[in-house]
N, C-alpha and C positions, 0 to 999 in steps of 0.2 A: 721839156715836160711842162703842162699846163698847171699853171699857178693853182686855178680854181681847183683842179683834182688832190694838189696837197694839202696834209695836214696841218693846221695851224703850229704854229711851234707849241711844246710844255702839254697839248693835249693828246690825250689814247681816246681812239676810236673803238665800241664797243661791237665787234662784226653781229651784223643781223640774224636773227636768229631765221632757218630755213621757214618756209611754211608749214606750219602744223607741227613743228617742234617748239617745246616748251622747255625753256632753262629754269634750273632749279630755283630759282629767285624770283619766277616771273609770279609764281601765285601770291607771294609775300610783297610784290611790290603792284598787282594788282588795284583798282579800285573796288569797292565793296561793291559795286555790280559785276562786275569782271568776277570779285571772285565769289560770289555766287551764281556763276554759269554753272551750269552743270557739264557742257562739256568742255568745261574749261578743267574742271576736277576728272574729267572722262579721260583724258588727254593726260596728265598726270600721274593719273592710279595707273595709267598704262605704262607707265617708264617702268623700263629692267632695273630690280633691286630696288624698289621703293616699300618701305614697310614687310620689306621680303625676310620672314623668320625660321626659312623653312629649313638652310641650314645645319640651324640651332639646334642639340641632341634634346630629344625631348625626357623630361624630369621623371623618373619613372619611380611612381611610390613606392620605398621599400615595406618588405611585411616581413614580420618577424620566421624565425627560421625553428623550428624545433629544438635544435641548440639552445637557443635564445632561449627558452618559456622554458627547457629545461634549468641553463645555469639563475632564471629567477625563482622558477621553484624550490633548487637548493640554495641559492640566498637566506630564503627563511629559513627552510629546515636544517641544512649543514654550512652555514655560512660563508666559513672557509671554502669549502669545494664549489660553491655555488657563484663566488668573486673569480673562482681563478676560469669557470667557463662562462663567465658574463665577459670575463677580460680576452678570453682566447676567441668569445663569439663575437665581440669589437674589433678585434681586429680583423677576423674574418670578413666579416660586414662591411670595414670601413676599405677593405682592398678590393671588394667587387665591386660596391656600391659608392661606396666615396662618400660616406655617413655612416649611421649609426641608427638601429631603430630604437623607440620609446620601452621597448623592455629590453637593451642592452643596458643603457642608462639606468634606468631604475634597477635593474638588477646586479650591477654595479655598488650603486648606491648604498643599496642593504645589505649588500657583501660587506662594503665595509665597516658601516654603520654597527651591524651585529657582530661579525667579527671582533669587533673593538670592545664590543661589550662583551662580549666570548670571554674575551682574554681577563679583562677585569673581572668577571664574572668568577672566572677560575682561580687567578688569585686571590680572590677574597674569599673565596669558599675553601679552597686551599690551605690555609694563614685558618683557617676557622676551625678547619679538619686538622691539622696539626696541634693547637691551642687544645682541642678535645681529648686528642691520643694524647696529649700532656698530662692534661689533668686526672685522666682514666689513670696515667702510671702511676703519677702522685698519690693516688686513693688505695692504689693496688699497693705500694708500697709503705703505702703510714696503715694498712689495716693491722697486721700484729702488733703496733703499738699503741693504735686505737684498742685493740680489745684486748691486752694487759691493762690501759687505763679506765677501762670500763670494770674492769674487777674491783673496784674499788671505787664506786659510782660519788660523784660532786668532790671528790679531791681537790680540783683545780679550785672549786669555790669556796676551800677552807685556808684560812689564814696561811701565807707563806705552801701553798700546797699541803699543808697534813703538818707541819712543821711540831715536833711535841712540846707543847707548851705546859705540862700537868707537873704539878710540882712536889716531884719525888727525889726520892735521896739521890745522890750523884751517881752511883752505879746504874741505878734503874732508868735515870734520865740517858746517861750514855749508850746502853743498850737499846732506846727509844732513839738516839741521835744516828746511831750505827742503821739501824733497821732501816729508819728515811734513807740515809745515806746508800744503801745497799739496791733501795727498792731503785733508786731513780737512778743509778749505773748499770743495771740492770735494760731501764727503758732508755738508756742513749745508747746501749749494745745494739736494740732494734728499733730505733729511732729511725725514718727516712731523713736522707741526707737532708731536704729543707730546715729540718729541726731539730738536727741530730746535734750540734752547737749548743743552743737555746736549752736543750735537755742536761748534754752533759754539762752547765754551767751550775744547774741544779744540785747535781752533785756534788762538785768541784764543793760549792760554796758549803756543804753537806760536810765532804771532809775535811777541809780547816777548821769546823769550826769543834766537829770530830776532837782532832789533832790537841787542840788549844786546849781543851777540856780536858783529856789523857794526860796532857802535860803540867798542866797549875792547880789542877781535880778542883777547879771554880769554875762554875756556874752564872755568867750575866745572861738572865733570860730576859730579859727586856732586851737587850742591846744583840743579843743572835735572835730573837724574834723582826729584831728591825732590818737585822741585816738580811734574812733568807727573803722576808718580801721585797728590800729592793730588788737581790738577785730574780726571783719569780716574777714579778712584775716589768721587767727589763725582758724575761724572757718567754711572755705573751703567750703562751700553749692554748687559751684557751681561741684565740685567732684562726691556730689550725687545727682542733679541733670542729670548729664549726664548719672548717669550710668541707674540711675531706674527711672527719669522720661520721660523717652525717648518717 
């Protein structure tokens, strides 16, 4: 074999390119006259698969579906029902199309957004509505003892509630101590339960002090005047009055 026709040792030989073929490298390794030939770029743009995107599926704009505008319309208006076809019409969407349009998302959105406030909404108005039915009973059931203590108009604003303080002989006071005593057993009979305590206390303190007087036939009217206002005063009537017998 002819020495001259081999190759050097340690060197690759790069085979020539045919005529009129162009290796992918050759515009890049061009000089700036070369590569402003024009058919030098002619020669290029003509290779198979060169900037070739034809391929490629083309991106096809999705548009909303009637589904869709509907589950955003009930977003606003029925919230709940309006989330679960923004959600049914997402996934519809996203298995045909492989996205999602701009009124799935939003209608989504305010699915949730009001939903959420739905619920709070309800409970608090709920919680408000029940507080009301409460206090309607409480009114409905302190009225008969509301208007037994209205027969006897500003009682609560007289010393110890009406407590008799006139200072007569001991029978006559006693049958004044019985009559307190009788009236306000009477009003914890039909007393509502929130006050029905608070009332009969009045009494309670009503007949010891009864009791004590029947028994020793003495009279400390200072020291049972002091004692019926602690009791009355401890047991506030005039609180519920205002609030529920208005």
């Amino acid at each position: 074999m002819n020495d001259a026709t081999q190759d050097a040792p340690g060197t690759d030989i790069e085979p020539a390119a045919a005529p009129g073929e162009v290796s992918a490298f050759d515009f890049l390794l061009r000089s700036d006259e070369a590569a402003l030939d024009p058919d030098a770029h002619a020669v290029y743009a003509a290779r198979p698969g060169a900037f070739d995107f034809s391929d490629r599926p083309e991106r096809v704009k999705p548009y909303p579906t009637p589904l869709e505008w509907i589950g955003l319309a009930l977003a606003v208006l029925l919230p709940p029902l309006g989330l679960v076809l923004s959600i049914v019409a997402g996934f519809v969407s996203r298995a045909r199309n492989g996205w999602t349009t701009w009124v799935v998302r939003t209608g989504t959105t305010l699915g949730v957004i009001l939903t959420i406030a739905l619920v709070i909404g309800s409970v608090v108005l709920g919680a408000i509505t029940r507080a009301d039915e409460a206090e309607a009973s409480i009114v409905a059931a302190s009225a008969p003892w509301c208007a037994s203590l209205e027969e006897t108009p500003g009682v609560l604003e007289q010393p110890a509630y009406g407590w008799p303080v006139e200072r007569t002989s001991i029978p006559e006071t006693l049958e004044a101590m019985r009559a307190y005593q009788l009236r306000w057993k009477e009003l914890a009979e039909i007393a509502p339960a929130g006050i029905r305590a608070e009332t009969r206390s009045v009494a309670f303190a009503a007949q010891s002090l009864v009791t004590a007087v029947e028994t020793t036939q003495f009279i400390d009217r200072a020291k049972n005047l002091s004692q019926m206002k602690a009791v009355t005063a401890a047991a506030d009537l005039q609180a519920w009055v205002a609030r529920y017998c208005g």
